[in-house]
gemmi code that builds the backbone of each chain (N, CA, C; Angstrom):
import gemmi

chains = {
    "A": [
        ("UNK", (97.139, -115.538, -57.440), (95.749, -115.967, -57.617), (94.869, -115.348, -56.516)),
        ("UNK", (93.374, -115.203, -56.772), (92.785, -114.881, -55.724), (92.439, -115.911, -54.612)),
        ("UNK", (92.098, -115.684, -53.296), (91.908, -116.072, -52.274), (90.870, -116.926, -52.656)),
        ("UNK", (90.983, -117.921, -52.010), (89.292, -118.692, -52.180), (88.252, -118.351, -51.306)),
        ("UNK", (86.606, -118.167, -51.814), (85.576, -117.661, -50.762), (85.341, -118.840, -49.703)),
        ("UNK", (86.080, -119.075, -48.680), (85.883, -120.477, -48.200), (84.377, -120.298, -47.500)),
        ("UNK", (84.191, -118.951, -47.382), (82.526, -119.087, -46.749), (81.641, -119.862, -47.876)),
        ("UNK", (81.922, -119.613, -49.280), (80.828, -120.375, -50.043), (80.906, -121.741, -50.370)),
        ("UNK", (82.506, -121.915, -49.757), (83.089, -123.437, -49.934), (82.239, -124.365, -48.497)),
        ("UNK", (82.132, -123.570, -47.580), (81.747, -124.137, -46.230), (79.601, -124.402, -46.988)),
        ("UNK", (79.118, -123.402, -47.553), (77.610, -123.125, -47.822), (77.729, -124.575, -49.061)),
        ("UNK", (78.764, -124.823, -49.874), (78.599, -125.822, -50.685), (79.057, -127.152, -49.964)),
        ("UNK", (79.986, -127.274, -49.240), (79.851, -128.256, -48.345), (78.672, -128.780, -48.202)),
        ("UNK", (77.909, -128.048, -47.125), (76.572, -128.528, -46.596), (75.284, -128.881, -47.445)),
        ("UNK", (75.273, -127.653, -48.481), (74.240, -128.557, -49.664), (74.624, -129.735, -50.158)),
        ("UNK", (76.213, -130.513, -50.276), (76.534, -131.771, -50.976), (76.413, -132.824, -49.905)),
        ("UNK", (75.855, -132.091, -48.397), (75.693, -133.366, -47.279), (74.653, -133.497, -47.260)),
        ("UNK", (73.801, -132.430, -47.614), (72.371, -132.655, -47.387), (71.735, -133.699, -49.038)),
        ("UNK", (72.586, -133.432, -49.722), (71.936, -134.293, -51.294), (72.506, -135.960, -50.738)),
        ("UNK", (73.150, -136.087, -49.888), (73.675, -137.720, -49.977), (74.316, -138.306, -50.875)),
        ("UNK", (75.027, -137.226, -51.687), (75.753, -137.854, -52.634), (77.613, -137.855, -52.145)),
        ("UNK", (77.999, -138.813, -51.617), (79.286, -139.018, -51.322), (80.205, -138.704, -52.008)),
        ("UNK", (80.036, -138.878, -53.365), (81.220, -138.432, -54.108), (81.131, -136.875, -54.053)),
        ("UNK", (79.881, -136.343, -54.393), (79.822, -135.073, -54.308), (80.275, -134.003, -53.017)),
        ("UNK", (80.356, -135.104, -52.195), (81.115, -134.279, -51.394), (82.512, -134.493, -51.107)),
        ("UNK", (82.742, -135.488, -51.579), (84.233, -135.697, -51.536), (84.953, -134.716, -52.511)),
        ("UNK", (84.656, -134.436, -54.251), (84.863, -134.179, -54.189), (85.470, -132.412, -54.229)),
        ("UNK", (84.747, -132.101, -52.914), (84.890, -130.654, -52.457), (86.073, -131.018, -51.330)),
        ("UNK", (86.410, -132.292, -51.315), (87.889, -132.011, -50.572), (89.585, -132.411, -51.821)),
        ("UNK", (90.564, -132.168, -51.079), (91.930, -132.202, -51.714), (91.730, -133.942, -51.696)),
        ("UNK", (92.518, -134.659, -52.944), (92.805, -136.284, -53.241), (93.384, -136.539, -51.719)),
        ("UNK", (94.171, -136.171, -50.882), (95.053, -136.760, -50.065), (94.039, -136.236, -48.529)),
        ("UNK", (93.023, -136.024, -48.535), (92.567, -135.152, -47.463), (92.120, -135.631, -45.935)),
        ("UNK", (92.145, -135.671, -44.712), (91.575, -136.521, -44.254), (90.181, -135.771, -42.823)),
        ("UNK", (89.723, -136.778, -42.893), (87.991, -136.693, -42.119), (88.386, -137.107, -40.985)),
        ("UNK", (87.966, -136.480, -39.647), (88.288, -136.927, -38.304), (86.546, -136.542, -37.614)),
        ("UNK", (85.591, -137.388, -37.757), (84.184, -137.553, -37.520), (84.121, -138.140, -36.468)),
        ("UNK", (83.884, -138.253, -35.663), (83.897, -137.246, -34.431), (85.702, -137.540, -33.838)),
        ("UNK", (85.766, -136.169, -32.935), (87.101, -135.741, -33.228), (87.582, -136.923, -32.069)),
        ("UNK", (88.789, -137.521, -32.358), (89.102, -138.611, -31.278), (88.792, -140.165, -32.059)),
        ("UNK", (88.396, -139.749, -32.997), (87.713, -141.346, -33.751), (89.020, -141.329, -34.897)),
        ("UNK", (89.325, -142.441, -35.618), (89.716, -142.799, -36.401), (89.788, -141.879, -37.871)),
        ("UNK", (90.804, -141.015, -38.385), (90.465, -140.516, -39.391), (90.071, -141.200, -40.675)),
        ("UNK", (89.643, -140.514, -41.676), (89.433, -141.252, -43.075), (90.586, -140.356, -43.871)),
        ("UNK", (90.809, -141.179, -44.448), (92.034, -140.122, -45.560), (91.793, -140.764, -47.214)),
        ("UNK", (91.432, -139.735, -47.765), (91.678, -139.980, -49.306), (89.912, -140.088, -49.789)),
        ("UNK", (89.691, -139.877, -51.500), (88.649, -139.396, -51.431), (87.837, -140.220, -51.334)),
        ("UNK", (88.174, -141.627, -51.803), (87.305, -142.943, -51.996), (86.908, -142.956, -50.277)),
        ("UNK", (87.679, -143.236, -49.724), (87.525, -143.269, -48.305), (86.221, -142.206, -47.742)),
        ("UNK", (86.671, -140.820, -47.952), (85.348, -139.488, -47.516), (84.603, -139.806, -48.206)),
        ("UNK", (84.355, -140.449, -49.796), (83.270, -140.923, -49.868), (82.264, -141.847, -49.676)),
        ("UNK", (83.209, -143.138, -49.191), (82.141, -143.722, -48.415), (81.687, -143.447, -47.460)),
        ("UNK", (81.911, -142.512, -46.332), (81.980, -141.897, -45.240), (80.222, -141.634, -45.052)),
        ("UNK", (80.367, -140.073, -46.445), (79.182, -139.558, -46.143), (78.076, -140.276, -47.121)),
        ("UNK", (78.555, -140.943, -48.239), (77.694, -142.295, -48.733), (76.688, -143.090, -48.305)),
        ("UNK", (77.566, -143.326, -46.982), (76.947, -144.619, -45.648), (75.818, -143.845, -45.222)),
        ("UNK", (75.962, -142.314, -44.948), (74.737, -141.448, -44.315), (73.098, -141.743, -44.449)),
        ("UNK", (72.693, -142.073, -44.100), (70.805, -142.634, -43.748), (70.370, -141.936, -44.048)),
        ("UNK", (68.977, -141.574, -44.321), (67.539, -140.942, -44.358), (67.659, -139.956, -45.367)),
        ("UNK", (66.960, -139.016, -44.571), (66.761, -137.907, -45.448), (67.373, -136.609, -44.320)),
        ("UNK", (68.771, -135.829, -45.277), (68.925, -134.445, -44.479), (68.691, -133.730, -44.420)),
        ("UNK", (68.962, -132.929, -44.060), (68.807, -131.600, -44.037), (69.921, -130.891, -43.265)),
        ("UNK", (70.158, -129.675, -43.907), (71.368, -128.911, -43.035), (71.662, -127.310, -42.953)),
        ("UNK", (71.350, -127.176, -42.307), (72.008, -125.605, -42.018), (73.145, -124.845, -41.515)),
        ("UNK", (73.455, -124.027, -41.909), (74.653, -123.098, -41.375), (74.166, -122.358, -40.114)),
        ("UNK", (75.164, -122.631, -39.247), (74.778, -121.599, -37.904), (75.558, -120.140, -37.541)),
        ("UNK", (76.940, -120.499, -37.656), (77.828, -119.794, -37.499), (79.687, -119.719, -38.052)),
        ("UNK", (79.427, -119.152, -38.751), (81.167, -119.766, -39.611), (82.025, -118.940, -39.285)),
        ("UNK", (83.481, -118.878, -38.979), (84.370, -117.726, -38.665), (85.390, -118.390, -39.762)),
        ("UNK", (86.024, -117.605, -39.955), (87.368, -118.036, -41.192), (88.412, -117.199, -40.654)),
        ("UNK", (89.615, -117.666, -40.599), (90.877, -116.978, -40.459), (91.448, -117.516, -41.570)),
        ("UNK", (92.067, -116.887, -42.796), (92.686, -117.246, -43.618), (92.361, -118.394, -44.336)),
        ("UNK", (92.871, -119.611, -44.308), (92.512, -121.170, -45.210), (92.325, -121.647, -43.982)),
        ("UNK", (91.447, -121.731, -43.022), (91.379, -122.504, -42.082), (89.806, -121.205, -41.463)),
        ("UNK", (88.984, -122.523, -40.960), (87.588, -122.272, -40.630), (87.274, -122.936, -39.411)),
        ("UNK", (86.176, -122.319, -38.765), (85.247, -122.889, -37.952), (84.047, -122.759, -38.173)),
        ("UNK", (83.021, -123.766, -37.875), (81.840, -123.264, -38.271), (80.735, -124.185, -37.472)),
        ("UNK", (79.973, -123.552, -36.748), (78.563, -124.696, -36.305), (77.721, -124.830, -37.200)),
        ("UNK", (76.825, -125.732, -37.238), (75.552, -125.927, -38.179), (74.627, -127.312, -37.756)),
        ("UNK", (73.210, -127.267, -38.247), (72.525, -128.160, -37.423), (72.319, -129.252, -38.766)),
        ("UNK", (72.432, -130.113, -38.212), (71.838, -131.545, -39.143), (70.887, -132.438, -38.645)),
        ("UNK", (69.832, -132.268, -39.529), (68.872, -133.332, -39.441), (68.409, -134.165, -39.795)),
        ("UNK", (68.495, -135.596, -39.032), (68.237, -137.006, -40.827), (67.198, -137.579, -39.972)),
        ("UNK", (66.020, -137.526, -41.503), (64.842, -138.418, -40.754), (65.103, -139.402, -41.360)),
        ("UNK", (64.365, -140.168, -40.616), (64.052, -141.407, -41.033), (63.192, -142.047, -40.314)),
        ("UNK", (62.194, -142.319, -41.378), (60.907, -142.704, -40.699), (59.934, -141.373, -40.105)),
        ("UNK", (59.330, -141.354, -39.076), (58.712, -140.391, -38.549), (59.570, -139.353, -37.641)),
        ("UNK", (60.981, -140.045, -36.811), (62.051, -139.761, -36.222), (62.616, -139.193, -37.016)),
        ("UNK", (63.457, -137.644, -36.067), (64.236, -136.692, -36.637), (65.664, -136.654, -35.385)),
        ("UNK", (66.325, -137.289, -36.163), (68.131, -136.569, -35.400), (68.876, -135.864, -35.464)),
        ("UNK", (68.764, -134.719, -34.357), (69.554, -133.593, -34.337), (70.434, -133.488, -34.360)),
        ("UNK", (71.590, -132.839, -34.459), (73.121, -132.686, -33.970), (73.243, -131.327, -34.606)),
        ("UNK", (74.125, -130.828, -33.502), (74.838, -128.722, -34.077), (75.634, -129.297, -33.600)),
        ("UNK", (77.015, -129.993, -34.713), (78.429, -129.679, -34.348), (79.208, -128.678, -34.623)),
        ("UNK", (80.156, -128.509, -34.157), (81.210, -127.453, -34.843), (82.473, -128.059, -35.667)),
        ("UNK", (82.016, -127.835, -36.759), (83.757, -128.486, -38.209), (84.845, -127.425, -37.893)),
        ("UNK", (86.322, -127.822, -38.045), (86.855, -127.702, -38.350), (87.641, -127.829, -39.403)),
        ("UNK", (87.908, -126.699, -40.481), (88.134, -127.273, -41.542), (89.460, -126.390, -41.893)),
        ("UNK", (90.413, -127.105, -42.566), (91.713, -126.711, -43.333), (91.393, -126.522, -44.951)),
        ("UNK", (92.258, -125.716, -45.644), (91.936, -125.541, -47.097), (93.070, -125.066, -47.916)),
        ("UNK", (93.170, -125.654, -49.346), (94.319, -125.444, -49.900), (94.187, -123.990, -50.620)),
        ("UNK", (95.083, -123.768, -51.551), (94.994, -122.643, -52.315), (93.389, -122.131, -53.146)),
        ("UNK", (93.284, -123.255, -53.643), (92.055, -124.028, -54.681), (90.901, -123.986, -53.938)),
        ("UNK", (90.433, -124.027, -52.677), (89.718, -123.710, -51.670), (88.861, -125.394, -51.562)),
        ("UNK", (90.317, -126.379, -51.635), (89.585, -127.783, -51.570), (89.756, -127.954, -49.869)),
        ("UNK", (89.236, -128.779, -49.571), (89.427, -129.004, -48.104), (90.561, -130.107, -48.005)),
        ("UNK", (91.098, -129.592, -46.932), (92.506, -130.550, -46.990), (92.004, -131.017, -45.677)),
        ("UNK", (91.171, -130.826, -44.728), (91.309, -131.717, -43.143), (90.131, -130.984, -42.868)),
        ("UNK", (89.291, -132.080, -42.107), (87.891, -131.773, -41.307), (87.782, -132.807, -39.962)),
        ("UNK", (87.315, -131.989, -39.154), (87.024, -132.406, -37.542), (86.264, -131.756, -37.354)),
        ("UNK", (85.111, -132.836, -36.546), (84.074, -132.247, -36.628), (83.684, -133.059, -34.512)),
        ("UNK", (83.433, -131.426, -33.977), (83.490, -131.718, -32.674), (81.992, -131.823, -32.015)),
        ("UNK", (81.469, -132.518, -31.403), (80.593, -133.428, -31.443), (80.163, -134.696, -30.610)),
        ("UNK", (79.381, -134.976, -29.875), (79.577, -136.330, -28.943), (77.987, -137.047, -29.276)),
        ("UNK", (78.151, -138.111, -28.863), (76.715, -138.640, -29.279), (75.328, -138.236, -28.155)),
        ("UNK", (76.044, -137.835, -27.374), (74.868, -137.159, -25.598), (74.633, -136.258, -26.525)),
        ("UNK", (75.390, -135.344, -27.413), (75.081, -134.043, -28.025), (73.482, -134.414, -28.914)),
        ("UNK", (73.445, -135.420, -29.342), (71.767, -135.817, -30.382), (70.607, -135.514, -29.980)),
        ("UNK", (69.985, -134.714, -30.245), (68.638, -134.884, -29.890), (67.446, -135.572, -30.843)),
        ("UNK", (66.534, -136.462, -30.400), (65.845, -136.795, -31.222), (64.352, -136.897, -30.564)),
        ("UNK", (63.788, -136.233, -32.125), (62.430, -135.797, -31.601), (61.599, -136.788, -32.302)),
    ],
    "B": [
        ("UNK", (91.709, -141.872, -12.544), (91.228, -140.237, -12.639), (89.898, -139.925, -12.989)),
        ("UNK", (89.088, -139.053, -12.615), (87.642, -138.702, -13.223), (88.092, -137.270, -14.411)),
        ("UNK", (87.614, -137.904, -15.793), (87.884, -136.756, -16.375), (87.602, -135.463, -16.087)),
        ("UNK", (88.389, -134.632, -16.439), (87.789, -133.351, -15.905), (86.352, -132.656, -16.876)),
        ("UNK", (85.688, -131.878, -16.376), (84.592, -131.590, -16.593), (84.816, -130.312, -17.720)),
        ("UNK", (84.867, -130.511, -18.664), (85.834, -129.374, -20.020), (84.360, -128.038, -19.946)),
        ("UNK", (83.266, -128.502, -20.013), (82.099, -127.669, -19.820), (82.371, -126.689, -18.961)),
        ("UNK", (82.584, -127.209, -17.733), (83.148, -126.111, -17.039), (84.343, -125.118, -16.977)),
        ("UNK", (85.392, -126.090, -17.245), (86.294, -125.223, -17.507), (86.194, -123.716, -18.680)),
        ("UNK", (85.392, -124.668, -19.501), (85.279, -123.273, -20.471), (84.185, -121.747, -20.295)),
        ("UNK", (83.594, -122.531, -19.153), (82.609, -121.636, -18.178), (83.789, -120.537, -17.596)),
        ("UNK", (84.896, -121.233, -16.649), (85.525, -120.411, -15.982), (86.474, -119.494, -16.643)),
        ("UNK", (86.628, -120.227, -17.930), (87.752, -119.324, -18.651), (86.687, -117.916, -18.983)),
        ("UNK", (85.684, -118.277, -19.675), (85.122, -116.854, -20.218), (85.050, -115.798, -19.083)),
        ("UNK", (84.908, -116.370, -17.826), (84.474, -115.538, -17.036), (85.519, -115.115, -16.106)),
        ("UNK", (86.749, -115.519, -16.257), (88.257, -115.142, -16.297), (88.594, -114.102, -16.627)),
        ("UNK", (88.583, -114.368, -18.666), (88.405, -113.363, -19.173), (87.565, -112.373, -19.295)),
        ("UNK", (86.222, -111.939, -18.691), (85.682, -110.506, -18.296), (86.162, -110.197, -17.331)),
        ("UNK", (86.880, -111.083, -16.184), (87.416, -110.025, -15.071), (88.581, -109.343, -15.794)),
        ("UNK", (89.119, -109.474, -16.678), (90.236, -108.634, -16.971), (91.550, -108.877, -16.104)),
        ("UNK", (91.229, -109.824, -15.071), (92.962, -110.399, -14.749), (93.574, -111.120, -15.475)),
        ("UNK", (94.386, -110.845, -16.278), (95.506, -112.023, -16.969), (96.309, -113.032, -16.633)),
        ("UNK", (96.458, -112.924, -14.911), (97.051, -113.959, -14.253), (96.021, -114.992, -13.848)),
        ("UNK", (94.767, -114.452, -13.590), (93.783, -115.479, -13.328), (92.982, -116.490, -14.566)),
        ("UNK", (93.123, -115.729, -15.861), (93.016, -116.331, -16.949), (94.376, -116.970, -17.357)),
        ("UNK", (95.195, -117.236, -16.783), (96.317, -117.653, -17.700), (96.186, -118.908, -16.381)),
        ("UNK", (96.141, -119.140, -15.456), (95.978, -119.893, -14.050), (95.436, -120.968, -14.591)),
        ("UNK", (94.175, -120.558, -16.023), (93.264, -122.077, -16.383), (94.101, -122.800, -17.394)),
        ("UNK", (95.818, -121.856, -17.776), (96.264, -122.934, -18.989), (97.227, -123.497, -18.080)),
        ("UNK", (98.012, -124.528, -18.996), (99.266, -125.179, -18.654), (100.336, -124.782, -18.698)),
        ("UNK", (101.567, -124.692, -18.308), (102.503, -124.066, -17.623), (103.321, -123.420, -19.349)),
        ("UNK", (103.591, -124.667, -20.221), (103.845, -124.591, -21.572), (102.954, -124.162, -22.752)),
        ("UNK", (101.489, -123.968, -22.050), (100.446, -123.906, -22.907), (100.650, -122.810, -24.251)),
        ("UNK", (100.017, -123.153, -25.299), (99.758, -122.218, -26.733), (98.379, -121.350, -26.694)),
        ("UNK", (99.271, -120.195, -27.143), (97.429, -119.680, -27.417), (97.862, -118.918, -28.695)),
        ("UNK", (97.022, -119.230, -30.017), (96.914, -118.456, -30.948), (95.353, -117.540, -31.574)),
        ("UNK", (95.640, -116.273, -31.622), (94.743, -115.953, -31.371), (94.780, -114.350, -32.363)),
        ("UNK", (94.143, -114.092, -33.639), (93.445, -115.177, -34.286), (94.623, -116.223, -34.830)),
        ("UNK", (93.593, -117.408, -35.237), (94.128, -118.286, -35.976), (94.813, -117.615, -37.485)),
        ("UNK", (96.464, -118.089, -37.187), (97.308, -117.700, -38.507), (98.215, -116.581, -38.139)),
        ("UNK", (97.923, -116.137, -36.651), (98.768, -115.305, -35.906), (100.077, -116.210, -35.266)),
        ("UNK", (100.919, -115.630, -35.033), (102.464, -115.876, -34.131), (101.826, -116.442, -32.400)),
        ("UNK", (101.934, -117.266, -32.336), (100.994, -118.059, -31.060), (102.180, -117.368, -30.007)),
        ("UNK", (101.284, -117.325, -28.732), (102.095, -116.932, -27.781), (102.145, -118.553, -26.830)),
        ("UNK", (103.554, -118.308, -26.219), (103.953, -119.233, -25.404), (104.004, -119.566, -24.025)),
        ("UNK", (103.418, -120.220, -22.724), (103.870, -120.193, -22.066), (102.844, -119.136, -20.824)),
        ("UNK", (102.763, -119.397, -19.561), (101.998, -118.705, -18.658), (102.017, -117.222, -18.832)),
        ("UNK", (103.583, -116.648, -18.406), (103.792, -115.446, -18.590), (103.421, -114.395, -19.589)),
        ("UNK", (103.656, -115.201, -21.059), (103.134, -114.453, -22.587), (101.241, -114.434, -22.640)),
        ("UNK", (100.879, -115.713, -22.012), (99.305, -115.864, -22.177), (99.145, -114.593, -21.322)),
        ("UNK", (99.432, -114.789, -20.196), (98.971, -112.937, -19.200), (99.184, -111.997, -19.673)),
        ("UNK", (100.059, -111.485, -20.291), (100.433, -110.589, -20.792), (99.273, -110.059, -21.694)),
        ("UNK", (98.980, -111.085, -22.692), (98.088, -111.000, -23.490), (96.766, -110.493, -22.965)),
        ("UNK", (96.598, -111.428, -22.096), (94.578, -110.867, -21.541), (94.152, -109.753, -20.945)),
        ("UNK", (96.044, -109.533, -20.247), (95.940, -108.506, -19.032), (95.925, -107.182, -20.099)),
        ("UNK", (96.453, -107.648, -21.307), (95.772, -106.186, -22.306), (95.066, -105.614, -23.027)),
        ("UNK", (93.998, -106.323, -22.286), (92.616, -106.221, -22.722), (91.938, -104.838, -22.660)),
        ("UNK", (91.794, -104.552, -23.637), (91.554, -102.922, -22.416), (89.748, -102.837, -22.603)),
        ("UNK", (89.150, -102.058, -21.424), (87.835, -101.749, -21.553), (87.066, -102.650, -21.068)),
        ("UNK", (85.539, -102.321, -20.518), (85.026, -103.497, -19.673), (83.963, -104.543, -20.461)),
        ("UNK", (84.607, -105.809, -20.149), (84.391, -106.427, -21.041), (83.386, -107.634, -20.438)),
        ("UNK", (82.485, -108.231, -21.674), (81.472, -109.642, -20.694), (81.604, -110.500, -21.697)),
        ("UNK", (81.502, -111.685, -21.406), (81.422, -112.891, -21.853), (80.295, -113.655, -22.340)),
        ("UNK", (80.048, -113.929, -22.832), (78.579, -115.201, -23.308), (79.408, -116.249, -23.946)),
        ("UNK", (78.580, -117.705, -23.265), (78.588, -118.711, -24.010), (78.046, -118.882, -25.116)),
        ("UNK", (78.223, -119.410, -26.316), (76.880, -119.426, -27.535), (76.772, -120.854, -27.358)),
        ("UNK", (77.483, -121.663, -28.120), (77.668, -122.987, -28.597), (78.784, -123.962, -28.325)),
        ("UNK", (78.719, -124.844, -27.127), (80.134, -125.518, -27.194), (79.807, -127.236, -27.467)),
        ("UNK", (81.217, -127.438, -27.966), (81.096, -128.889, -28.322), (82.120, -129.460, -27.943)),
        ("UNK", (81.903, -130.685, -26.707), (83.257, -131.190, -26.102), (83.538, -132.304, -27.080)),
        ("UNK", (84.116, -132.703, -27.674), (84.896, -134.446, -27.679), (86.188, -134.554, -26.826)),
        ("UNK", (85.860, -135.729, -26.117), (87.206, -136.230, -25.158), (87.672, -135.136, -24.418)),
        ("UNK", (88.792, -134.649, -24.575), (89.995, -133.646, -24.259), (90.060, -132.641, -25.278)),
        ("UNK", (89.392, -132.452, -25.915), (89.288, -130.905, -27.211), (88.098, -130.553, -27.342)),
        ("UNK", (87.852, -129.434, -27.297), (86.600, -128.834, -27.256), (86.687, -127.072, -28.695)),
        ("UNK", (85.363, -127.402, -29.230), (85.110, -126.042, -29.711), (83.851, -125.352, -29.336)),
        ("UNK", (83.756, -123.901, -29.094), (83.155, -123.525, -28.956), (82.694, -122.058, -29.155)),
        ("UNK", (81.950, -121.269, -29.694), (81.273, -119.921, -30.144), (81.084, -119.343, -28.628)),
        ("UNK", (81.701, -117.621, -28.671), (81.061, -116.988, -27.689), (80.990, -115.704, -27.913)),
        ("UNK", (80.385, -115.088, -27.365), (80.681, -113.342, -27.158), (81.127, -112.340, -26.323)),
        ("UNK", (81.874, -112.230, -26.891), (82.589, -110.824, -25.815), (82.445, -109.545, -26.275)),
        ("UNK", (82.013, -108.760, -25.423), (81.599, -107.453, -25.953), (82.413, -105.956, -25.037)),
        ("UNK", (83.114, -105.638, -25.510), (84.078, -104.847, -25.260), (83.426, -103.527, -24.981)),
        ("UNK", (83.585, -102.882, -23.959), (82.941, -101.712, -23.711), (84.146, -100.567, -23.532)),
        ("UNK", (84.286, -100.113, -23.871), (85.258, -98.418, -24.044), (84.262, -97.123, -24.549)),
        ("UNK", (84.063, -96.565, -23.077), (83.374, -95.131, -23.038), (81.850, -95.653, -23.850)),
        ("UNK", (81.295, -94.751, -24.646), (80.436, -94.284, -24.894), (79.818, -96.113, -26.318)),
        ("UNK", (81.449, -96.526, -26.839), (81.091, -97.549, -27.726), (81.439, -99.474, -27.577)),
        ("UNK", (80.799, -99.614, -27.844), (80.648, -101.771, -27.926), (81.680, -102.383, -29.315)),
        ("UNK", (82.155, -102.790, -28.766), (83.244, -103.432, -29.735), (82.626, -104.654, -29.735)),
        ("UNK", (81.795, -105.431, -30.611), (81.486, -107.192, -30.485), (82.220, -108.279, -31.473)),
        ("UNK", (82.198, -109.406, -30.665), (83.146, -110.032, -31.731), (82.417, -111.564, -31.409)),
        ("UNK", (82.121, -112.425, -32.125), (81.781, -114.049, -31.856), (82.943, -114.573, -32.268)),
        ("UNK", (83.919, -114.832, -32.083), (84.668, -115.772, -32.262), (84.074, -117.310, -31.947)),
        ("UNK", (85.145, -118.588, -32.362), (84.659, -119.672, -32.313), (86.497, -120.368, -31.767)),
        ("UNK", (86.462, -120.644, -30.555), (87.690, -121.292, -29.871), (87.703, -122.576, -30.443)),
        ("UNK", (88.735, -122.858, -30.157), (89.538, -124.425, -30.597), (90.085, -124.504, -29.581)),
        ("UNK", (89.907, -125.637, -28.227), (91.320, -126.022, -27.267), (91.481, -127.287, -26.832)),
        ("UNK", (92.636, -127.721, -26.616), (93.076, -128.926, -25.934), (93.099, -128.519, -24.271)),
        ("UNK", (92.827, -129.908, -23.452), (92.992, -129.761, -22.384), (93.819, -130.923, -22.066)),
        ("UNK", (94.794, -131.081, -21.015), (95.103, -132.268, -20.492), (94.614, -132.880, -19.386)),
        ("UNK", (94.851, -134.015, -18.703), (94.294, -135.260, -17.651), (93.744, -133.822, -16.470)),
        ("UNK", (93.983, -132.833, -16.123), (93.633, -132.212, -15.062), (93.202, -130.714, -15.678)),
        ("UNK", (92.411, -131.024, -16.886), (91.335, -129.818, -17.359), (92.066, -128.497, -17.259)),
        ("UNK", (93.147, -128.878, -17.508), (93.945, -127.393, -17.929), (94.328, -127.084, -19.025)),
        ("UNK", (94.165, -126.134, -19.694), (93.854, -125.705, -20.966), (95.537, -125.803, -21.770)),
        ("UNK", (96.253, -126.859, -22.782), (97.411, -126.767, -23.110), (97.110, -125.575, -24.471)),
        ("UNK", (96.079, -125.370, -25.090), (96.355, -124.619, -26.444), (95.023, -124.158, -26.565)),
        ("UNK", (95.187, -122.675, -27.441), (93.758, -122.006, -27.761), (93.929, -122.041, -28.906)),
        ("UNK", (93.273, -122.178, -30.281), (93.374, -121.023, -31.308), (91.874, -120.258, -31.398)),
        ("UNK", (91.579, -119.288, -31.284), (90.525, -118.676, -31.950), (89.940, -118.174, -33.187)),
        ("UNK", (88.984, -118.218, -33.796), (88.893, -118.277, -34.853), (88.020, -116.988, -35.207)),
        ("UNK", (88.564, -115.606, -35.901), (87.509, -114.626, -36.177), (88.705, -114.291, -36.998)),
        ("UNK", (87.716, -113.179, -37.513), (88.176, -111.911, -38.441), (88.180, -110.549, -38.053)),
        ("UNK", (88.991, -109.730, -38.385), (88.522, -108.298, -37.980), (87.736, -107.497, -38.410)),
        ("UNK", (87.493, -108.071, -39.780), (85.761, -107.558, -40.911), (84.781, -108.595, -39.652)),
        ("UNK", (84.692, -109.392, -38.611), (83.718, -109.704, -38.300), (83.325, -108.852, -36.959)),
        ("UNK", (83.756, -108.044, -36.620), (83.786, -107.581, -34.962), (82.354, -105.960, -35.715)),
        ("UNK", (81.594, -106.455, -34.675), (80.208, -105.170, -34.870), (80.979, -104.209, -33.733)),
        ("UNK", (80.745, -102.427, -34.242), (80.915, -101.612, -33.319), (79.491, -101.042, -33.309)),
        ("UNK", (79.136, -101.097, -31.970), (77.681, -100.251, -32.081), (77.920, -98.831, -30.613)),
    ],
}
model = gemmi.Model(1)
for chain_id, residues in chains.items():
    chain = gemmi.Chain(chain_id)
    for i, (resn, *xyz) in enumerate(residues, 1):
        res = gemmi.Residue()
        res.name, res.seqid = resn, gemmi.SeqId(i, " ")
        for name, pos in zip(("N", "CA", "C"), xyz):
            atom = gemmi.Atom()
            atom.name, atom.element = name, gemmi.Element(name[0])
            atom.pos, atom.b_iso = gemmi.Position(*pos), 0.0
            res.add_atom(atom)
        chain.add_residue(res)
    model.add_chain(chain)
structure = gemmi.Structure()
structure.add_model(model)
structure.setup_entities()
């Protein structure tokens, strides 16, 4: 089979975080997959689970790609997120880590990140 | 213990690696430490194999920070190194992955690029 484009898998990622639709981003990962938000925290595993995850997400986003590198089924990538709400805007550029199966579903995400990292304007 | 300060450490590593000593870049890992590099490569093991590695670096080389993101004891982060041999620039952004332990010494690298990503100008 061919390789999966995980760069367009990483570009569809981020449009299904920025719509707020949880399932929709779940599912762009594998049934068994698990979420490690911010890295050191408690993972989520499975899709019901990633979808309540990004479900729970507030306001209104927005998201961009900053920088993605791919080695094979496995990625890195920065990108900035912004959720208003209200007149207030919260920043964050983390860097994901992401794993991927054949199918180019995501099998594991860590996403590195601290809360000092926020800026809000 | 006061955690160690990972910001920095990853300050000293880049700038390790432009001096082009491999013993002084291998000095910031742990005695057992991993470095895979790129990610999906045969990881090298251990002080001696990490030197080996840097010390064959060839050409004069500089460092930039882009983007780093600590959580806890693992950190990722984007940089540039730009490889100079004679007359041409070899550039590459990779995006690191590392663990550190209780005394900010680096146990594992993976790096994350491609060789379709490196600019020669």
């Amino acid at each position: 089979m061919t390789a999966p484009d995980i760069k367009a898998v990483i570009e569809n990622y981020l449009a299904a975080v920025a719509s707020g639709d949880g399932a929709a981003v779940a599912a762009l990962y594998a049934a068994d997959a698990t979420l490690e938000d911010p890295v050191g925290s408690e993972p989520h595993r499975g899709r019901d689970a990633i979808s309540a995850f990004y479900g729970g997400l507030q306001g209104e986003i927005t998201t961009e790609l900053l920088h993605a590198r791919v080695s094979g089924l496995e990625a890195a990538f920065s990108f900035r997120v912004v959720t208003k709400a209200g007149d207030t805007s919260y920043i964050v550029e983390p860097i994901d880590v992401m794993t991927f199966d054949d199918a180019g579903q995501i099998t594991s995400m860590r996403a590195f990140w601290a809360p000092t990292d926020m800026v809000v304007e």
